[in-house]
VEXNULUM-212408 format. One record per residue: residue number from 1; residue in one letter; x, y, z of N, C-alpha, C, O in turn. Coordinates in steps of 0.1 Angstrom, whole numbers, always signed. Layout:
N
- NUM  A  X  Y  Z  X  Y  Z  X  Y  Z  X  Y  Z
...
END
This chain:
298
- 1  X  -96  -149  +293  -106  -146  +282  -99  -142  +269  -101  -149  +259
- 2  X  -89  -130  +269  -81  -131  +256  -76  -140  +247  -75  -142  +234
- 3  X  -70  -149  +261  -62  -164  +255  -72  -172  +246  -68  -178  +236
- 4  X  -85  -173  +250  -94  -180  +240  -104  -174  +233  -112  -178  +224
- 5  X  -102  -163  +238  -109  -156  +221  -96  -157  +211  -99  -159  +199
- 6  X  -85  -155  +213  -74  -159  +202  -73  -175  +199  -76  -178  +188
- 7  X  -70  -183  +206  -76  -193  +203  -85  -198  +195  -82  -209  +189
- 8  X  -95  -191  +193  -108  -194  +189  -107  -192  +175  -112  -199  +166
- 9  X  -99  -181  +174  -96  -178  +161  -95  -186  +148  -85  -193  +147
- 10  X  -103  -186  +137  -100  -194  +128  -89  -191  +118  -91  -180  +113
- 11  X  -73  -200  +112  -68  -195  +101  -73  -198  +89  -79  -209  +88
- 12  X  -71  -193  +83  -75  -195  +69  -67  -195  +60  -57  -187  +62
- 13  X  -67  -203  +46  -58  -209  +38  -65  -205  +32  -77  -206  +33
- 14  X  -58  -197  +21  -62  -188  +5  -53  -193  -8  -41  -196  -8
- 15  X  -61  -194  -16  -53  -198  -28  -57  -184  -36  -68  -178  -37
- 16  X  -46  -183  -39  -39  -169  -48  -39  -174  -61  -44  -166  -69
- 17  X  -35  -186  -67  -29  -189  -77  -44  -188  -89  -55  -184  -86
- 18  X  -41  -192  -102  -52  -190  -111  -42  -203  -117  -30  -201  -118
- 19  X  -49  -214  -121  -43  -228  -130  -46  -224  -143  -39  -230  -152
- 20  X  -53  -217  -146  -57  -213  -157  -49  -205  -171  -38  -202  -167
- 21  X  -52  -203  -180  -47  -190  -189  -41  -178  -180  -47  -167  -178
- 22  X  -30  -181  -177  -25  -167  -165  -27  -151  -174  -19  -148  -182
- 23  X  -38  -143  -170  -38  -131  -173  -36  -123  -164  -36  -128  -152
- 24  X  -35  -110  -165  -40  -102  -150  -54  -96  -150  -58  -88  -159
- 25  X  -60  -100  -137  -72  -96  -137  -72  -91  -123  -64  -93  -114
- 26  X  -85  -85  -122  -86  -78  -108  -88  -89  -94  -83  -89  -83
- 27  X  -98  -96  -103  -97  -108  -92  -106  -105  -79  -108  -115  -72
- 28  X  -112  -96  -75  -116  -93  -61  -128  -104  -62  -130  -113  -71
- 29  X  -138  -102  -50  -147  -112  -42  -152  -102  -34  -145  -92  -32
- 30  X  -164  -103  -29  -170  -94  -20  -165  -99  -7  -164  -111  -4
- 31  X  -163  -87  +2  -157  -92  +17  -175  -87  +25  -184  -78  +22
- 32  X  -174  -99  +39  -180  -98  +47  -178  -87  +53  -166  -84  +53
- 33  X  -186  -79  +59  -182  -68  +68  -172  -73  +83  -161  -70  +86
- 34  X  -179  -82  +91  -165  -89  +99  -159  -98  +96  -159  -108  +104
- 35  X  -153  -99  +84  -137  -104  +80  -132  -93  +75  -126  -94  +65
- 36  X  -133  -83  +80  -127  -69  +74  -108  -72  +80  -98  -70  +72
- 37  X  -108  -76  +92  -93  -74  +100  -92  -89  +104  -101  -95  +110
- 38  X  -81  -94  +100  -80  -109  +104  -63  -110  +118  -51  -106  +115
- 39  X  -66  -115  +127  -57  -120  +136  -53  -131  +133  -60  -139  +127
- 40  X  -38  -133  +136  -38  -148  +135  -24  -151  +140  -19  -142  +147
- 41  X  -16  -160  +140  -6  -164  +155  +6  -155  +149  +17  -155  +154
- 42  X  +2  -148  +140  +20  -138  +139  +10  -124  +147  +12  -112  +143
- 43  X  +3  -125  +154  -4  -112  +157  +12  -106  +166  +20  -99  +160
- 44  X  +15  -107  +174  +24  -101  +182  +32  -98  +177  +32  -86  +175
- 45  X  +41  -105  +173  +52  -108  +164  +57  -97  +155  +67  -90  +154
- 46  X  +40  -96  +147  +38  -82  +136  +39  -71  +140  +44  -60  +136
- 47  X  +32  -75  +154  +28  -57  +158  +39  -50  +165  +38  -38  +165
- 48  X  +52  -58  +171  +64  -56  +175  +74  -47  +165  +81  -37  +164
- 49  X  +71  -61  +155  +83  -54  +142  +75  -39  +139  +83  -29  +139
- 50  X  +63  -37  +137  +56  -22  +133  +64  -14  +140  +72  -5  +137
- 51  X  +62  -20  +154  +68  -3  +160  +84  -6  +164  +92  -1  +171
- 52  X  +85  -12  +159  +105  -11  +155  +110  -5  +145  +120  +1  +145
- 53  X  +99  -6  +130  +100  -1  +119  +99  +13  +124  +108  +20  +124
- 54  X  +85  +17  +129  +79  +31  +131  +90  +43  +136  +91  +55  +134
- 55  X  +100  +31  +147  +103  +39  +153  +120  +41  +146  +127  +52  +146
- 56  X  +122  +31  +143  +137  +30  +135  +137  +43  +120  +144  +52  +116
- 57  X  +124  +38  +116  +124  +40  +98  +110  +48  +96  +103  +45  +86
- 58  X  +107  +57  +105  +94  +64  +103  +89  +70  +92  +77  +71  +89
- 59  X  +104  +78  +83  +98  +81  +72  +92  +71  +57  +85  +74  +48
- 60  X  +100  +61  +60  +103  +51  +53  +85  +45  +49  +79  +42  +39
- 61  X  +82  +45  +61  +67  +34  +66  +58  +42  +69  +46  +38  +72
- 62  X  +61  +54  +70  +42  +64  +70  +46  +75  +61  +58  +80  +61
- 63  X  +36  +80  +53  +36  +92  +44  +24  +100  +46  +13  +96  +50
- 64  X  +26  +113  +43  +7  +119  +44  +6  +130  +35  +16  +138  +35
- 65  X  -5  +133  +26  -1  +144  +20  -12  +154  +32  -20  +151  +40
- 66  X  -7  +170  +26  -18  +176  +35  -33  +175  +30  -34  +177  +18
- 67  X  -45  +172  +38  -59  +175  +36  -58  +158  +37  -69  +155  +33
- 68  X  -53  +151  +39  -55  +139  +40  -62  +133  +58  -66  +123  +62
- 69  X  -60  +149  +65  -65  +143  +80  -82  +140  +85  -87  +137  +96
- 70  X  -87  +140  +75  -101  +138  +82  -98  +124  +75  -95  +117  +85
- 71  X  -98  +116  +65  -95  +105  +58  -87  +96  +70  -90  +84  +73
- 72  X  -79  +102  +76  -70  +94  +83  -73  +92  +98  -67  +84  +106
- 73  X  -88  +104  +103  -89  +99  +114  -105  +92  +114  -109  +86  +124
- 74  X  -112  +94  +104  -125  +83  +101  -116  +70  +96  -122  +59  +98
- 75  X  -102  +67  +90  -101  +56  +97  -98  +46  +107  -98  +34  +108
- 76  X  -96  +56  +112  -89  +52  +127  -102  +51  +136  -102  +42  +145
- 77  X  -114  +59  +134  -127  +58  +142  -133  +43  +143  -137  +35  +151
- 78  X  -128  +44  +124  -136  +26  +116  -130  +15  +121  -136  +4  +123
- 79  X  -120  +18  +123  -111  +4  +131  -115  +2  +147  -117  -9  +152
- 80  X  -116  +12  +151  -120  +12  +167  -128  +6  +167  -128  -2  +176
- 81  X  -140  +7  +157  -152  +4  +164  -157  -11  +157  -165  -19  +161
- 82  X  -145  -12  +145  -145  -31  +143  -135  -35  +152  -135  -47  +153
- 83  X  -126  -28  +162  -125  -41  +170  -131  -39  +183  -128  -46  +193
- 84  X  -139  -30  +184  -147  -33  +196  -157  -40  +197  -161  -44  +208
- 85  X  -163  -42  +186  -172  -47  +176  -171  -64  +179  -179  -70  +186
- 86  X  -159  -70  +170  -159  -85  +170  -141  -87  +177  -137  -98  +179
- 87  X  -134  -76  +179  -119  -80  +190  -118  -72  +201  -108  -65  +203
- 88  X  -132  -72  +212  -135  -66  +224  -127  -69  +234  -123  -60  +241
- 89  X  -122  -83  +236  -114  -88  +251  -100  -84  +246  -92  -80  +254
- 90  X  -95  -84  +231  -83  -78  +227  -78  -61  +237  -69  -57  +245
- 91  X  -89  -56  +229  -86  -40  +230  -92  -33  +241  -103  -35  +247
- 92  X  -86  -25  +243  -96  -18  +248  -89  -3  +256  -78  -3  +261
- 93  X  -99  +10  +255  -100  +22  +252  -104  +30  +254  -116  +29  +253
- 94  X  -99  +45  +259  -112  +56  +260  -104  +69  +253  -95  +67  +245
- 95  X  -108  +81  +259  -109  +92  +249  -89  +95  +244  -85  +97  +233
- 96  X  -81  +93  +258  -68  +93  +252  -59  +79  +256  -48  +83  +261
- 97  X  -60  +69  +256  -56  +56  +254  -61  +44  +250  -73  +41  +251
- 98  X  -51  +35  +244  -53  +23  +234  -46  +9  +245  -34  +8  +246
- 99  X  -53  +2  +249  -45  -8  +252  -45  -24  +249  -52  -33  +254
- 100  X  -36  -26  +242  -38  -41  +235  -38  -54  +250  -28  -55  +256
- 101  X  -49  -60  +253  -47  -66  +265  -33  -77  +265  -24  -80  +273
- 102  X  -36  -82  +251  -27  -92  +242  -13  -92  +246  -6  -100  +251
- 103  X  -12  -79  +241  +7  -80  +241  +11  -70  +250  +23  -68  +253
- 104  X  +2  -64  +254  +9  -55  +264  +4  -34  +260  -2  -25  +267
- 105  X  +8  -34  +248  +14  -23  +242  -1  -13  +242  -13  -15  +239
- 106  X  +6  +0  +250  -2  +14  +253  +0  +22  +244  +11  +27  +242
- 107  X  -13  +26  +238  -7  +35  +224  -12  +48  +235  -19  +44  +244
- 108  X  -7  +63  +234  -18  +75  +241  -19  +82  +225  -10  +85  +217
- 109  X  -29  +83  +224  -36  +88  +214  -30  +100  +206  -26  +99  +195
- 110  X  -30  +110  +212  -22  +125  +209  -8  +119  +206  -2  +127  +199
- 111  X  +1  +108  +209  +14  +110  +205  +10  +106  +186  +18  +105  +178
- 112  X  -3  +104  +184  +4  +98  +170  -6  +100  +159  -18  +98  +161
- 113  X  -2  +104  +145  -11  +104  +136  -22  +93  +136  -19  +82  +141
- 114  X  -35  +93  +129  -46  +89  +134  -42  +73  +121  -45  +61  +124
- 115  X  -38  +78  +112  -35  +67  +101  -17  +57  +108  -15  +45  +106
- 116  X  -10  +63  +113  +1  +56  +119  -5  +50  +132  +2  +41  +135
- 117  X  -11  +52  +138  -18  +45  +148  -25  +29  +144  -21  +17  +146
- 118  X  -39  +36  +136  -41  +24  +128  -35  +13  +126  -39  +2  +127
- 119  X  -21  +19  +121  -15  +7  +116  -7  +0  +128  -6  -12  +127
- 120  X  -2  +5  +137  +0  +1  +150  -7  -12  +154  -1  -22  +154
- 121  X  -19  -11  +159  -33  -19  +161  -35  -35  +155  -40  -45  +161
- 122  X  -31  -34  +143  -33  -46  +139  -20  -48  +126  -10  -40  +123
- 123  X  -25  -60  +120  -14  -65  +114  -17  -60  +100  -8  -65  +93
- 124  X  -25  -54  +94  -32  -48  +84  -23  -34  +80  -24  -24  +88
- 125  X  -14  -33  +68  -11  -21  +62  -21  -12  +59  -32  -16  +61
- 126  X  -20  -2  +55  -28  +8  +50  -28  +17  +42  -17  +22  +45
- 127  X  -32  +23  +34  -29  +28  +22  -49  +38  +18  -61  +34  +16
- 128  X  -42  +50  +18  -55  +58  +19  -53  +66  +3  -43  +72  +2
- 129  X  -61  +66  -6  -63  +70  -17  -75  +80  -22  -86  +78  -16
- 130  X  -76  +90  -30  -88  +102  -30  -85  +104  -44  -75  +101  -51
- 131  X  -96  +108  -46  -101  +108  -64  -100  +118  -62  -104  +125  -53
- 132  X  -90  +120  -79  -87  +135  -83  -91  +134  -96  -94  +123  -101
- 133  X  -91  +148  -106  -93  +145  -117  -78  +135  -124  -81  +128  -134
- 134  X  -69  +135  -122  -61  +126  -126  -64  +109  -124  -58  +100  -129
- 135  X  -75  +108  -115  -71  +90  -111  -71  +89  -95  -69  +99  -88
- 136  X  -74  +79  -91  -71  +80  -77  -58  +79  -70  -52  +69  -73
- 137  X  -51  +87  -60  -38  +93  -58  -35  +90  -44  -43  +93  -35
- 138  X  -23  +83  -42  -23  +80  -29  -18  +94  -23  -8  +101  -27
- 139  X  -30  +94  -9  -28  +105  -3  -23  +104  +13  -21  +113  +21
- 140  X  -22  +87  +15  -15  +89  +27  -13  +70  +27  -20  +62  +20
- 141  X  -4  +67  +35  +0  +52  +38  +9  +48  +53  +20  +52  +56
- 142  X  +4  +41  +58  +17  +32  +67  +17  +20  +63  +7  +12  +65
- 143  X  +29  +16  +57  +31  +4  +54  +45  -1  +59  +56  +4  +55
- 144  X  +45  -8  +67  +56  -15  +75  +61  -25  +64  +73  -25  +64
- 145  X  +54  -35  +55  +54  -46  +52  +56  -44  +35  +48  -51  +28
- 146  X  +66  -35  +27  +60  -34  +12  +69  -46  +9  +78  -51  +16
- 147  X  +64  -50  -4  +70  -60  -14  +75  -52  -24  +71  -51  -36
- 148  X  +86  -46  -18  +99  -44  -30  +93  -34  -36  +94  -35  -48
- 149  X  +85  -24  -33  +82  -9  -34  +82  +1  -23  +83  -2  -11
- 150  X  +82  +11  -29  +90  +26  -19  +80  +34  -17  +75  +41  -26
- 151  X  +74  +36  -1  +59  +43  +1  +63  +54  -7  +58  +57  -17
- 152  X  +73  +59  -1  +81  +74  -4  +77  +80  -19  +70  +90  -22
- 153  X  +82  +72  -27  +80  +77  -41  +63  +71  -47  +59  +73  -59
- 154  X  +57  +66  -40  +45  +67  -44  +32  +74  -39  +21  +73  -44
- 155  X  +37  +83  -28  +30  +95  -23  +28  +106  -35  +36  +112  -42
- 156  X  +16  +106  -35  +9  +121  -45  +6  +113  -59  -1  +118  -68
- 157  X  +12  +101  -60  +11  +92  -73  -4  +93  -76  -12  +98  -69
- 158  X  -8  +85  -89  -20  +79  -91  -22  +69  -97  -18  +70  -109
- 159  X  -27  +59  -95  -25  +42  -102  -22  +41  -112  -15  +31  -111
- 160  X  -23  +44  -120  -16  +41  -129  +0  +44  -132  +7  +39  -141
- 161  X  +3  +53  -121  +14  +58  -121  +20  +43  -111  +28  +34  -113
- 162  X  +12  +46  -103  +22  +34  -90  +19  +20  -96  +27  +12  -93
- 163  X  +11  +16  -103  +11  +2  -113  +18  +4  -128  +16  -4  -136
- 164  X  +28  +15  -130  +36  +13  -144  +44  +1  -142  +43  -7  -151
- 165  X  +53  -2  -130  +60  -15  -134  +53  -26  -140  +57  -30  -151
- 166  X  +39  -31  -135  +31  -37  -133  +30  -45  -152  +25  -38  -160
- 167  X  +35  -58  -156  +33  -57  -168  +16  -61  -175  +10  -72  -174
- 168  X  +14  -49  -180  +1  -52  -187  -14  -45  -179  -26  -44  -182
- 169  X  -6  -39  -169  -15  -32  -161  -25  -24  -169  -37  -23  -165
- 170  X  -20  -18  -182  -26  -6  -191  -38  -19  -190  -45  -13  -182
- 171  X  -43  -28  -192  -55  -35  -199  -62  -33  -185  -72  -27  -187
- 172  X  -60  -36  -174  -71  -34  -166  -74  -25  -160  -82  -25  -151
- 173  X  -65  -11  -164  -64  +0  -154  -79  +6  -158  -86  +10  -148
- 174  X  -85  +8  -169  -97  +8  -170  -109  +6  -154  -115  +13  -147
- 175  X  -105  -10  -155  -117  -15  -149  -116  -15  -131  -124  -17  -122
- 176  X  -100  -11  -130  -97  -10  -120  -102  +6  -115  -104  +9  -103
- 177  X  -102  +12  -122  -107  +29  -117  -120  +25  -121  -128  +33  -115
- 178  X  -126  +18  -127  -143  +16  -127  -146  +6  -110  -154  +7  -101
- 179  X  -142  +2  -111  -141  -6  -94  -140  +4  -84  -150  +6  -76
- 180  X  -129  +11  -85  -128  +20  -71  -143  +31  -74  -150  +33  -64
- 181  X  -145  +38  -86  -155  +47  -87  -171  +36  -80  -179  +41  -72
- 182  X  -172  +23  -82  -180  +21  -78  -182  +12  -64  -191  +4  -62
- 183  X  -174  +15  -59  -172  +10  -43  -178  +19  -38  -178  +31  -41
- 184  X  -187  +12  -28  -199  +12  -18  -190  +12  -1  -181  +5  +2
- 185  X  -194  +19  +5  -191  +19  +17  -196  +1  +24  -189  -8  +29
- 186  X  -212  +0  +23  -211  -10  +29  -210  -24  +20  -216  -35  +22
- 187  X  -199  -20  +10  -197  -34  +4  -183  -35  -1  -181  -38  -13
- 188  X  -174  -32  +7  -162  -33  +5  -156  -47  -3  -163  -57  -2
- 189  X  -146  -48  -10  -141  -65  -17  -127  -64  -10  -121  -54  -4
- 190  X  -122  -77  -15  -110  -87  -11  -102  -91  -25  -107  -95  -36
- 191  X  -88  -90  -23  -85  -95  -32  -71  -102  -31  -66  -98  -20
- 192  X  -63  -111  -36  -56  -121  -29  -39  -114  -41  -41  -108  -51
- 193  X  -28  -114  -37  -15  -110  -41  -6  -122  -39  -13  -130  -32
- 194  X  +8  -130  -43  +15  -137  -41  +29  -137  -50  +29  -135  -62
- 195  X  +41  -140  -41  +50  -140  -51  +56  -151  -43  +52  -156  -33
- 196  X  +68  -152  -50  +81  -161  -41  +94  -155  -38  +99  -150  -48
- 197  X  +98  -154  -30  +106  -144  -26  +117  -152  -17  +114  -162  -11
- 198  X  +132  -146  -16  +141  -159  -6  +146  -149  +4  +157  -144  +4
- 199  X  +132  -147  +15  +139  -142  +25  +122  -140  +34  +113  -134  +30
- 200  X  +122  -146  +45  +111  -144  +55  +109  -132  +61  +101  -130  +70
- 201  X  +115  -123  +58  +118  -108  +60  +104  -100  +57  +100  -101  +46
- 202  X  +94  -92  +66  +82  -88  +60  +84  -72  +54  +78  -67  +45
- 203  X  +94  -66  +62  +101  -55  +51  +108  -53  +44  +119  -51  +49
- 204  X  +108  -52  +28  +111  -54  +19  +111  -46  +8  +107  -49  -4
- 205  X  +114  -36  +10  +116  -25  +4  +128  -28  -10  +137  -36  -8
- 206  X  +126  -23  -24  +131  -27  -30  +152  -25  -29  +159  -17  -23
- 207  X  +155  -36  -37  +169  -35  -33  +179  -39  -22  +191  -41  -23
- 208  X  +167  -41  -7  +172  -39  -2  +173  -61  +8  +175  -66  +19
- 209  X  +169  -66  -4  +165  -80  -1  +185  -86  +7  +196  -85  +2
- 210  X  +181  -91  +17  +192  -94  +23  +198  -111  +12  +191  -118  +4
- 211  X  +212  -112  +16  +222  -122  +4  +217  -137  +11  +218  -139  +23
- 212  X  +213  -146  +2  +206  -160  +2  +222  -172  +3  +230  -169  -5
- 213  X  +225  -182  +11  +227  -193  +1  +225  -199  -13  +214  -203  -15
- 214  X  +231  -199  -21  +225  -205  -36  +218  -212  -31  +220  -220  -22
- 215  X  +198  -210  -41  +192  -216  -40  +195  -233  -46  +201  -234  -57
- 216  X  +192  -242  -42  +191  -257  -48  +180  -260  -49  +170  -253  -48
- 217  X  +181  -273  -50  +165  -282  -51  +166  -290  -38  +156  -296  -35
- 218  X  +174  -291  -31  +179  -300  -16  +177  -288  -6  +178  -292  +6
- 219  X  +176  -274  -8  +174  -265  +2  +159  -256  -6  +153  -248  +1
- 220  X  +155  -259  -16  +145  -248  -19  +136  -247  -9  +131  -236  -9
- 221  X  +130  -256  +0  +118  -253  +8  +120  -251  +18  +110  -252  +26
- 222  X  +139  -244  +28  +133  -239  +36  +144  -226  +29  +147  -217  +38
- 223  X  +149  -224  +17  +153  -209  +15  +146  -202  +6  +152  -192  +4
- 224  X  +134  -204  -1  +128  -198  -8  +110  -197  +4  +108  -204  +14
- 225  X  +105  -192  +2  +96  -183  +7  +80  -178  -1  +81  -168  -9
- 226  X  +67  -184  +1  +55  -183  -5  +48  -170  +4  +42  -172  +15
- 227  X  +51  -153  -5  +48  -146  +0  +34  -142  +1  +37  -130  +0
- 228  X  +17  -141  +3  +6  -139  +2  +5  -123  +7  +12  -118  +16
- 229  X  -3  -117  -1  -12  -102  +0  -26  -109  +3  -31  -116  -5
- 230  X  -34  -107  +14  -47  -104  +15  -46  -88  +12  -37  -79  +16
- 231  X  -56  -87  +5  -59  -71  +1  -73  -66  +0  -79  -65  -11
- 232  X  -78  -61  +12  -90  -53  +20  -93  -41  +7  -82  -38  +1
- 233  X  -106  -32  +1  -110  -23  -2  -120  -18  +5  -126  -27  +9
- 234  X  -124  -7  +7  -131  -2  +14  -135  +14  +11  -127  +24  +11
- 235  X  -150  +16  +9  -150  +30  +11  -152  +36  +20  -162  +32  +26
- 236  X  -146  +48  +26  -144  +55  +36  -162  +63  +32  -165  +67  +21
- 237  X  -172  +62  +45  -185  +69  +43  -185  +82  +41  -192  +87  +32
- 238  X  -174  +91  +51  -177  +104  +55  -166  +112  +44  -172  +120  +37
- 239  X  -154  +112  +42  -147  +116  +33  -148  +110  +18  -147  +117  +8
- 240  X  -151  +98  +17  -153  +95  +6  -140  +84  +2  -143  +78  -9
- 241  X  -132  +83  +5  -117  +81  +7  -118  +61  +0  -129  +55  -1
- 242  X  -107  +57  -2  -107  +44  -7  -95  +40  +4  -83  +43  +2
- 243  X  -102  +32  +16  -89  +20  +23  -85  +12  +16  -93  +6  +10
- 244  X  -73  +9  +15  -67  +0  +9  -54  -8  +20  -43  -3  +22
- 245  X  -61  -21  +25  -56  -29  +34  -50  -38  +28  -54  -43  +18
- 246  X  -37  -42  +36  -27  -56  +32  -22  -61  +43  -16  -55  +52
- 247  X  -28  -76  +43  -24  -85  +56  -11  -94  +49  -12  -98  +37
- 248  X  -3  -95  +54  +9  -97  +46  +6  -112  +57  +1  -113  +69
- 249  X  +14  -123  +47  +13  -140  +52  +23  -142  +44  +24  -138  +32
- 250  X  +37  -151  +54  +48  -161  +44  +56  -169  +55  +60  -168  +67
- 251  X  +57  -179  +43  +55  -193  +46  +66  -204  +41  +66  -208  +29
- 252  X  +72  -207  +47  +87  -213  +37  +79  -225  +26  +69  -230  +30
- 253  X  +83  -228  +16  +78  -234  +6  +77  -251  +9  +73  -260  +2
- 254  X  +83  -251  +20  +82  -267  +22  +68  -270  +25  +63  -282  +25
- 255  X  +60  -258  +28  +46  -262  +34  +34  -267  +28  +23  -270  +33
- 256  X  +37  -267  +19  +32  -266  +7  +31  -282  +4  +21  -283  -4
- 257  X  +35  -292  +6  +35  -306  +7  +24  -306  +15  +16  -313  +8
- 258  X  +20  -303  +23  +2  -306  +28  +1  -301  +24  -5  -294  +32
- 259  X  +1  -293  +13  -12  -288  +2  -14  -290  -15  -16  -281  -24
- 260  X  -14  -306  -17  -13  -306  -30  -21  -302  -41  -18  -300  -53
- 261  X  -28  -301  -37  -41  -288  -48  -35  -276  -51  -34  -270  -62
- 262  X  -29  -270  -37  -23  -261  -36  -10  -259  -50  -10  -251  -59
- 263  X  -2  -269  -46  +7  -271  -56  +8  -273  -69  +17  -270  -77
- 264  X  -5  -280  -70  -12  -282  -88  -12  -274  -90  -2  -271  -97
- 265  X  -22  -260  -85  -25  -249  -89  -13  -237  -94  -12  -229  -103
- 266  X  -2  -242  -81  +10  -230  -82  +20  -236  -96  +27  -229  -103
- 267  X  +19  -250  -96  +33  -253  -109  +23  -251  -124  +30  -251  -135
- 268  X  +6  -251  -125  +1  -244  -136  +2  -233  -137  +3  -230  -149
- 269  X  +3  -224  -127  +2  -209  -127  +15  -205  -128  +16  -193  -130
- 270  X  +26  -213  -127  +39  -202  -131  +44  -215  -146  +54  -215  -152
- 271  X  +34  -224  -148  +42  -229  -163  +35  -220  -174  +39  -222  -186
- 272  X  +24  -211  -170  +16  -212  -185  +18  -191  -178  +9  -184  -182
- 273  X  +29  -184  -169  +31  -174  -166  +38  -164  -176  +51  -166  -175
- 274  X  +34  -155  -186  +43  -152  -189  +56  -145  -186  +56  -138  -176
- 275  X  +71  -145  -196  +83  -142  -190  +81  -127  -185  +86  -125  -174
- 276  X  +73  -112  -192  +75  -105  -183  +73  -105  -167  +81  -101  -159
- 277  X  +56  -112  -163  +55  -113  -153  +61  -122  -145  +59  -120  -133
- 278  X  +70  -132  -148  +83  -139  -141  +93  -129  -136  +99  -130  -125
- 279  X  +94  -119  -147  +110  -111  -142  +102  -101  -134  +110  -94  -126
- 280  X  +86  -96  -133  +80  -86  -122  +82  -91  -109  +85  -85  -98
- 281  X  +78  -104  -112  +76  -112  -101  +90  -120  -92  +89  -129  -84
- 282  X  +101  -112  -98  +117  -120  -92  +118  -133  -98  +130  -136  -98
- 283  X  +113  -142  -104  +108  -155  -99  +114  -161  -114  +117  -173  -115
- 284  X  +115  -152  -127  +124  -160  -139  +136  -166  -140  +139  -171  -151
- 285  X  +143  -167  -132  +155  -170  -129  +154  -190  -122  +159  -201  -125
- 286  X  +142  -187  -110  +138  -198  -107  +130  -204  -112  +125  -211  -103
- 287  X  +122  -206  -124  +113  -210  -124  +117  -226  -128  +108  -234  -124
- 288  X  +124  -230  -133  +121  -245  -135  +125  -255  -124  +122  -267  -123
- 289  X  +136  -244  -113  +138  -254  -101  +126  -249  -93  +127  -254  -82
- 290  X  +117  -242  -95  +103  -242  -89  +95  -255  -94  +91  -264  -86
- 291  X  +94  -254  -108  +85  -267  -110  +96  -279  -105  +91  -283  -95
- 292  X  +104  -283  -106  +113  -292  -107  +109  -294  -88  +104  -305  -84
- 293  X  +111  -286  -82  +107  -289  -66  +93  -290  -63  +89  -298  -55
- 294  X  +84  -282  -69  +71  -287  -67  +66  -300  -72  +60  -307  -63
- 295  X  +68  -305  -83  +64  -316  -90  +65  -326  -79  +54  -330  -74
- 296  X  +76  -329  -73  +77  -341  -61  +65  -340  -49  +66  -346  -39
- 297  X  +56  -333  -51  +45  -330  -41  +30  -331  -46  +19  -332  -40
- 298  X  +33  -332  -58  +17  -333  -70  +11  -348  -65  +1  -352  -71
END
């Protein structure tokens, strides 16, 4: 029964890119209440590396400030009850154990914070945020999976602080604290992330990107790498709290040849990109043996 409710499973192909006048914008879309948590064939795979990270690099990949525990165990309730909900033959549970039928793996309840658990469970990072009079401040995270940021020094932050690299962020930071003030519990949004990156590695903490072959144009598609953020929002009902979910997807760039739309869209979006957001994004350095390798697929 597992095997084909996984099976069953649909993936889904997202286009991140904008062909357009590249600005930054918020970009979200309203999410369905079940597409909240998406499975898909790296499900095991992910959930392995989690607790290798957890267990190797625990400080590294969960943070908590104090008063953040009722936040962290309404979301741990919220997840239980979406996957008992629509990933029932997956899981299953009672007052002190978790057991994935899938892969094997017995969480007991009491060994673990209610927000490091979570993230255990599925392939979805996490990231728990609370309005203060400064801004909304991250007040707790497990993220196994960053893109070249440090949970550590973004604990107690507030967005604007943890989007200063960000170039140009000051223009939407506005509308982005007008978004989170008006998130609704039952109407959570989606929002799509991407970079290119030369390493299939899903943790990636800054600095610490492992040493490449010189990229070429004869090796770019299987040593460069099309990294995707799905990015979940959510208001927490009972604390008030903002989830902030990242299903991390990457894909060596050769794959991208069955997808020529795909490709229109990505060699408009990094020709008309500006240079700060090239050097945010790693990617100024490559960009013309980007177009130069995409172009043969248009």
């Amino acid at each position: 029964m597992v095997e084909f409710i996984l099976s069953e499973l649909k993936y889904k192909n997202y286009s991140p890119f904008d062909p357009g006048k590249v600005q930054l914008k918020l970009g979200v879309q309203p999410l369905a209440l079940p597409e909240w948590i998406e499975i898909d064939q790296n499900f095991a795979s992910q959930l392995a590396e989690k607790e290798k990270l957890l267990r190797d690099r625990p400080s590294q990949v969960f943070v908590s400030l104090t008063g953040s525990e009722a936040a962290q165990s309404e979301t741990l309730e919220l997840l239980l009850s979406h996957l008992q909900t629509y990933f029932e033959p997956i899981y299953q549970w009672d007052a002190n154990q978790i057991t994935n039928r899938l892969t094997g793996q017995v969480w007991q309840r009491q060994d673990y914070l209610p927000l490091e658990l979570a993230g255990r469970l599925v392939q979805e990072d996490w990231v728990l945020l609370r309005s203060t009079p400064n801004g909304y401040q991250l007040a707790a995270g497990s993220v196994c999976f960053p893109l070249r940021w440090d949970l550590r020094e973004k604990l107690g932050k507030p967005l604007s602080q943890i989007h200063a690299p960000v170039p140009g962020y000051e223009t939407i930071a506005p509308p982005v604290d007008h978004l989170f003030d008006r998130l609704k519990p039952a109407y959570p949004v989606w929002r799509m992330n991407w970079t290119i990156v030369a390493t299939a590695n899903l943790f990636l903490p800054p600095d610490q990107e492992p040493e490449t072959p010189e990229i070429t144009y004869a090796n770019a598609g299987e040593t460069l790498w099309l990294r995707m953020e799905r990015q979940t929002l959510r208001r927490l009902p009972q604390t008030g709290y903002v989830l902030f979910g990242i299903h991390t997807h990457v894909y060596p760039l050769h794959i991208l040849a069955d997808y020529p739309q795909l490709v229109e869209q990505l060699v408009a979006t990094i020709t008309h990109m500006p240079e700060p957001m090239l050097v945010y994004k790693n990617i100024h350095t490559l960009r013309e043996l980007l177009l130069s390798y995409l172009h043969q697929f248009k």
